[in-house]
N, C-alpha and C positions, 0 to 999 in steps of 0.2 A: 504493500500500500504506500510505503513511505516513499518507493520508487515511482509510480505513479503521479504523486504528487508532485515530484521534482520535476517530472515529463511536461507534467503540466502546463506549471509553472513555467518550463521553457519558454512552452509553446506559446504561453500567453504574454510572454515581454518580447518576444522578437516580433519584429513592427520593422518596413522598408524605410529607407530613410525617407525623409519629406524632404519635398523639393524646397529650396528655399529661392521666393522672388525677393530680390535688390534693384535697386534703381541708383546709383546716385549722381548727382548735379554738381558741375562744377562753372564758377564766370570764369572766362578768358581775357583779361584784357584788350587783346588784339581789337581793333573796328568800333574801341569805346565803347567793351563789353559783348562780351558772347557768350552763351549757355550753350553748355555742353553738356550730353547725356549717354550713361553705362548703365546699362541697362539687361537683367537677366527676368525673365514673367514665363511662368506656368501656366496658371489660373489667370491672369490680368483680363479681364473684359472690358477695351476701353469704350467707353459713351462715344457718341456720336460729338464731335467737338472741334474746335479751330484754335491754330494761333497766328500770333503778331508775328512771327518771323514764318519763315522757312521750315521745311523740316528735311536733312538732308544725312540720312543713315546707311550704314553698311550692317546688313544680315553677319552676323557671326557665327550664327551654330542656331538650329532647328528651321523654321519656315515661319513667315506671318502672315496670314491675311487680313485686307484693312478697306475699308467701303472709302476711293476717291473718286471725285469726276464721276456721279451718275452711275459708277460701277463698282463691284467687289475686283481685289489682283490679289494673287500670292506672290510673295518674293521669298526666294529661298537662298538656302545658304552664299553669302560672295554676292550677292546682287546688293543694287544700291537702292533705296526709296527717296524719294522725292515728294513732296508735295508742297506746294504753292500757299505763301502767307495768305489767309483767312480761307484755306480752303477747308470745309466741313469733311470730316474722316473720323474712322476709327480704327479698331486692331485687334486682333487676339490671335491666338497660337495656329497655325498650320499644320503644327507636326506634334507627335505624341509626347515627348519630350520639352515641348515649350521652344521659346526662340529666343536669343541672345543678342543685343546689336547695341553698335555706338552712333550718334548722329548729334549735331550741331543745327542748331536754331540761328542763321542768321536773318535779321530784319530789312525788309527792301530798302533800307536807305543805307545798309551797310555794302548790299549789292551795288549800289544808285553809285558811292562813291568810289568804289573799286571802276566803275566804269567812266567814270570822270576823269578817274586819275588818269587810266586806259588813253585818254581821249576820245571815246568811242561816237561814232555818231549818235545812235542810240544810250542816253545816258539815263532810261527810266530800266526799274527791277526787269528780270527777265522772270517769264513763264515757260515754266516745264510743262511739257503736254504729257511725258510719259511718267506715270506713275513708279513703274521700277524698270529702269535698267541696268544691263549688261555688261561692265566696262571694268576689265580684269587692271587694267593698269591706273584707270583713274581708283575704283575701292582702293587695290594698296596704295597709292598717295593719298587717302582718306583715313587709312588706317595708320600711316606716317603721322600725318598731323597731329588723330587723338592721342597717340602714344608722346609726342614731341608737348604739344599742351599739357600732358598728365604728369610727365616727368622731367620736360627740363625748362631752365629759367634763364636759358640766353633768349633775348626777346629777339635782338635782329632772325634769330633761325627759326623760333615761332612766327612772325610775322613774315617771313617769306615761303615761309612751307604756305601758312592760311592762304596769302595770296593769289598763290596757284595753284593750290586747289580748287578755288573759287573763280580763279579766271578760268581755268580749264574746264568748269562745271558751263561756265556761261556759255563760254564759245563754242563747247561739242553739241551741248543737249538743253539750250536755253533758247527759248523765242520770244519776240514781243508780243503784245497780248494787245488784242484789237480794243480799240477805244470808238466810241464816238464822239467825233466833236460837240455836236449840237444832242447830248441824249432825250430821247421823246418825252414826253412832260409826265408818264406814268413811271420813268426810271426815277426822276428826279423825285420825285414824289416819296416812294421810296427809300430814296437815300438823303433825305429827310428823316424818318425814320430809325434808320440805322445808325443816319451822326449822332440823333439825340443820345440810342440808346450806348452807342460809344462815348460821348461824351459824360452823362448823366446816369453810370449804373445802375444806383443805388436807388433812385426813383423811383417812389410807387407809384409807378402810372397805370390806367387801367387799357385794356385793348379800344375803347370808343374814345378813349383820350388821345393815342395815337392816329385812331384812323381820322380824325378832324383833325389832326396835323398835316398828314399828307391829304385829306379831302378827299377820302375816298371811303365805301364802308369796311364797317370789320371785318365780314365776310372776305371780301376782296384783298382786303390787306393779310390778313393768312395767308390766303392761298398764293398772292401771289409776292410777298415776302420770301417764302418758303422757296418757291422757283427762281427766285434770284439769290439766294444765298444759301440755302442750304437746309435751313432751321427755320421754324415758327419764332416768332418774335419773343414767345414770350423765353425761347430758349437761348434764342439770340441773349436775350439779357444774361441769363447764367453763363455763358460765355465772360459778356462783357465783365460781369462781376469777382466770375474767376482770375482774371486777369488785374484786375484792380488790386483783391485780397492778396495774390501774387506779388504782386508791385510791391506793396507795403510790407508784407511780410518781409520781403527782401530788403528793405529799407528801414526792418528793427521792428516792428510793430507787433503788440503782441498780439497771439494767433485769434483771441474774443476780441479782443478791440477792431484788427483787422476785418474778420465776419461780419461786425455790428456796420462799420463804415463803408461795408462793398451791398450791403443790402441784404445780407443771409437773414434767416431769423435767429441764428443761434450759431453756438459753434459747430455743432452737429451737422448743422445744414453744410454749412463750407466743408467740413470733413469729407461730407458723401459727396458731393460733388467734386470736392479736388482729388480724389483717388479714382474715381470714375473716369476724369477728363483725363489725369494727369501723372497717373500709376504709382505714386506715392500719395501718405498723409501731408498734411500742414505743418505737421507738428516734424515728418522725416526732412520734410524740406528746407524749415529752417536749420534744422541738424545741419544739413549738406551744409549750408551758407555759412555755418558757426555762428548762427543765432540764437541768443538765447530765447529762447521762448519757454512761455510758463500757461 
């Protein structure tokens, strides 16, 4: 019997390892600040969600799939992701194993100046139309850079490696991105709309408060908010607000005081949204930044 129980017992603490998701965020200096991201996810289910820069990553290990442009892509291991500042996206694992990858957030005005400097005719952000590409020599000078940012601190050799990585992103696999001069009085309308709620996150405004700003109804404003950017308005704003709570956060604040001033109801609220958007908590993220937060 007593054997038995030892058998047991074995059998009942041996348990597989668990996987363990990391993320962490590190700023760069270089282009007057740059977030960069290491990143290992399992389980990570990201929300449907946008940011202010770029998002430009190299697969390391397993596969991702992630909803851009209208459609779902997988990128597997060695391929690069792209996606376009404020483009709506998401993510989660491809492969049984989960997916590993580094990528950098640059913001179109850090593109804007790289192409200034260039002298380039075209001196606005460029537009990637491909979601993930292909390109065995630019990921390893991708993968140069994040290793050259993580570990060392001669800046001339950080900011020459970023350079060209970034110029060689623009010029192989970057496009202009069609504008209108004169946009028709229902875009405008619109983005109306979008400045407020970029501007003003925190706002309780209601959907009929908005659609008698652009002068159109609620109805209409839905639906066709949605088709111009991505998200319903009122999620447009949790964007907006995540971004804000971000901002501040990064800027010392602490993590309730941040929630209360971006528009959350609670700290809770920003919790679940900034892990959903953003694959870590508020609370890992000040960690990463060495902030104290309480």
């Amino acid at each position: 019997m007593s054997e038995s129980k030892n058998t047991s017992r074995q059998t009942r603490t041996k348990k597989s390892p668990a996987i363990k998701e990391q993320a962490t965020y590190r700023f760069a200096d270089e282009l007057g600040g740059l977030e960069v991201l290491d990143a290992q996810y399992h389980h990570q289910n990201f929300s449907r969600h946008s940011h202010e820069g770029y998002t430009v990553g190299v697969i390391e290990k397993g596969a991702q799939k992630f909803y851009r442009t209208g459609g779902n892509h997988v990128a597997p291991q060695g391929s690069i992701i792209l996606i376009n500042a404020d483009d709506v996206h998401s993510g989660h694992s491809a492969a049984e194993g989960g997916w590993s990858y580094k990528a950098m957030y640059p913001l179109p005005e850090q593109f804007e100046q790289i192409r200034k400097e260039l002298n380039a005719p075209c001196t606005s952000a460029p537009y990637f139309s491909d979601p993930v590409i292909y390109d065995l020599e630019l990921a390893n000078q991708l993968r140069l850079v994040f290793d050259t940012l993580e570990k060392s601190s001669n800046r001339l050799l950080r900011e020459t490696l970023l350079y060209s990585v970034l110029t060689k992103l623009m010029c192989k696999h970057g496009k202009g991105r069609t504008t209108l001069n004169d946009p028709p009085k229902s875009q405008r309308q619109l983005a109306l709309v979008k400045e407020f709620l970029d501007d003003f996150p925190s706002a309780d405004i209601t959907l009929q408060e908005l659609a008698q700003l652009a002068s159109i109804s609620p109805f209409h404003l839905v639906r066709s908010f949605q088709k111009a950017f991505g998200l319903p308005p009122h999620a447009y704003q949790i964007q907006s607000r995540l971004r804000l709570a971000k901002k501040l956060i990064s800027q010392g604040h602490k993590i309730s005081d941040a929630a209360q001033e971006a528009g959350f109801h609670d700290q809770s609220h920003l919790h679940r949204h900034f892990k959903k958007a953003i694959g870590i908590t508020p609370g890992q993220f000040a960690k990463h930044l060495k902030i104290k937060s309480q």
